[in-house]
N, C-alpha and C positions, 0 to 999 in steps of 0.2 A: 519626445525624442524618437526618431525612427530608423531605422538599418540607413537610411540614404544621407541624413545627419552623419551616424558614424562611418559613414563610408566615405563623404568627403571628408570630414575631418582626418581621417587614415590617409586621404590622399590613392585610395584605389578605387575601383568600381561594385558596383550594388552587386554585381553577384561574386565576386570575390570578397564580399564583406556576409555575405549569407552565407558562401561555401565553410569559409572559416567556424561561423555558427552553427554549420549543420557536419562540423567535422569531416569536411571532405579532404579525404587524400592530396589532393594535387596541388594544394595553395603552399605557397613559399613561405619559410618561417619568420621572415622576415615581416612578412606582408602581416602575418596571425598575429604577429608581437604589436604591430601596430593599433591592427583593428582592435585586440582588445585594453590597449591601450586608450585608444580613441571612445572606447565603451566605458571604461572606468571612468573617465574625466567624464563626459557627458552623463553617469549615471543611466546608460542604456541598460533595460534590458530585455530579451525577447520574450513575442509576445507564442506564448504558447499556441493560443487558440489557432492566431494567421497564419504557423506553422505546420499545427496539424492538419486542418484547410487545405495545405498547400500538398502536402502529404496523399489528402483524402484518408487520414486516420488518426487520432492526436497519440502523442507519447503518454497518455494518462492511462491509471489503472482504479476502480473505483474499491474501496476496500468498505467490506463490514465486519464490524467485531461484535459480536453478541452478545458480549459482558464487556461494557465500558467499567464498569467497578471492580475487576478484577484486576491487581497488578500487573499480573503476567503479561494481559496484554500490552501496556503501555512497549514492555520490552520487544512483545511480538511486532507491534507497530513501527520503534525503532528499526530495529533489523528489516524491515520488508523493506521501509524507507531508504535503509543506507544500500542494501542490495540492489532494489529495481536503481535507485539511481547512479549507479555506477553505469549502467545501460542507459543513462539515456530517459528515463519513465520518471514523473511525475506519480502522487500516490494522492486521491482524496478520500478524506476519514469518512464513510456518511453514517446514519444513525439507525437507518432501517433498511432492509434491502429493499423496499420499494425502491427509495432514492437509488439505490446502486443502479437498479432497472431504467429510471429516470435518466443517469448518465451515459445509459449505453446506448437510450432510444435519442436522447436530444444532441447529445455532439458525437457521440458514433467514437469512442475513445476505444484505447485498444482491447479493455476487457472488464473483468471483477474480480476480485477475490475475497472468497464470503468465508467467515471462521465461526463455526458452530452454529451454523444455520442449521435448523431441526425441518423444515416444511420441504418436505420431498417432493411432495406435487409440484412446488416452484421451483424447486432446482432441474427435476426434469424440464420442463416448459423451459427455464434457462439456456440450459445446456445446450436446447435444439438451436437458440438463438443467438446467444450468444457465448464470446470468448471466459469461460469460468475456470477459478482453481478454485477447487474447496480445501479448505486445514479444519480437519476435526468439523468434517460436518456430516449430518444423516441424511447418505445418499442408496437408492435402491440399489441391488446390481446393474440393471438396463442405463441408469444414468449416466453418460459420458463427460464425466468432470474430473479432471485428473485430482485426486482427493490425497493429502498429506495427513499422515494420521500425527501429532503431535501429543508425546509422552508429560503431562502436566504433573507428574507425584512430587519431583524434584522443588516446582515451583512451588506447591502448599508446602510441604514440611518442612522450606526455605519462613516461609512465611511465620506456620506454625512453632517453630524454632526462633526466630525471632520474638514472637510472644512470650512465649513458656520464657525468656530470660529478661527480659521487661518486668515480670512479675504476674504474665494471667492465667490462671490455671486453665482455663478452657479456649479453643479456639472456633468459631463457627464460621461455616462460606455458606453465602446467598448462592449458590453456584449446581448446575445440574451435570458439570463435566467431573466432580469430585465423587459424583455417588461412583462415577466405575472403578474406583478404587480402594477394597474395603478394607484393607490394611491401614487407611487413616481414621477411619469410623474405630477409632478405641475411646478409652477415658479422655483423650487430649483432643479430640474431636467431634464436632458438629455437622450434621447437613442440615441446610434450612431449607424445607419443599416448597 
């Protein structure tokens, strides 16, 4: 199914069926209620890629998270998800930042956003190239990546807490963002190096 399907089906033309899709201002709401009427029944939906193409920039953002086993992030992931897309942006998870690099060099998407990336020689070399935010990751001063420091104590001692009343007297994290805080390193705490 393609915009020219839902667009006769709506009974309007191909670019009043894209403008609707790309949230332009000027279309009638009549016409909007149609087209996406006409999308539902056909089970349309647009295609990213031929959008951003059209663009010459896609609405994606590539994300790394440096501890996939750490709770937190699942939360962090959520939230970036619900945020960028109230804008418009698409978010994909990758596994390493090569991959993120990988998405920036093969469709030219709008940027990265790397969490607890340690390798400063690549964030530099990034930065020059591409659109990056860093959350909680080790950047030089010289580095130009606008960098979010995010406070994680609340997320362990959520955790840790949840343990201790389950019944385990000890809590340990695989984790290198927990050594910066040594208020958890007591008898109810582990770093695993």
């Amino acid at each position: 199914i393609t915009l020219k399907n839902v667009a006769a089906k709506a009974g309007v033309s191909i670019v009043t069926a894209s403008r609707v899709f790309n949230d332009h201002k000027g279309v009638r709401i009549g016409s909007c209620e149609r087209v996406f009427a006409a999308a539902r029944s056909l089970n349309y939906t647009p295609n990213l890629l031929a959008r951003g193409f059209s663009r010459k920039r896609l609405q994606i953002f590539s994300v790394f998270m440096g501890e996939f086993d750490n709770p937190f992030f699942g939360g962090l992931a959520n939230c970036l998800l619900h945020e960028f897309g109230k804008k418009g942006y698409e978010l994909i998870i990758c596994d390493s930042v090569r991959k993120a690099i990988g998405l920036n060099k093969s469709l030219g998407i709008s940027g990265s956003i790397l969490v607890s990336a340690g390798d400063t020689k690549l964030l530099d070399k990034m930065s020059v190239e591409y659109n990056i935010v860093g959350i909680n990751c080790v950047i030089s001063p010289d580095t130009q990546i606008p960098n979010i420091d995010v406070d994680y104590r609340e997320a362990y001692e959520k955790i840790c807490a949840h343990a201790l009343r389950a019944g385990k007297k000890n809590s340990a994290f695989l984790s290198p963002v927990c050594r910066q805080y040594p208020n958890l390193l007591d008898v109810k705490y582990a770093v695993i190096k």
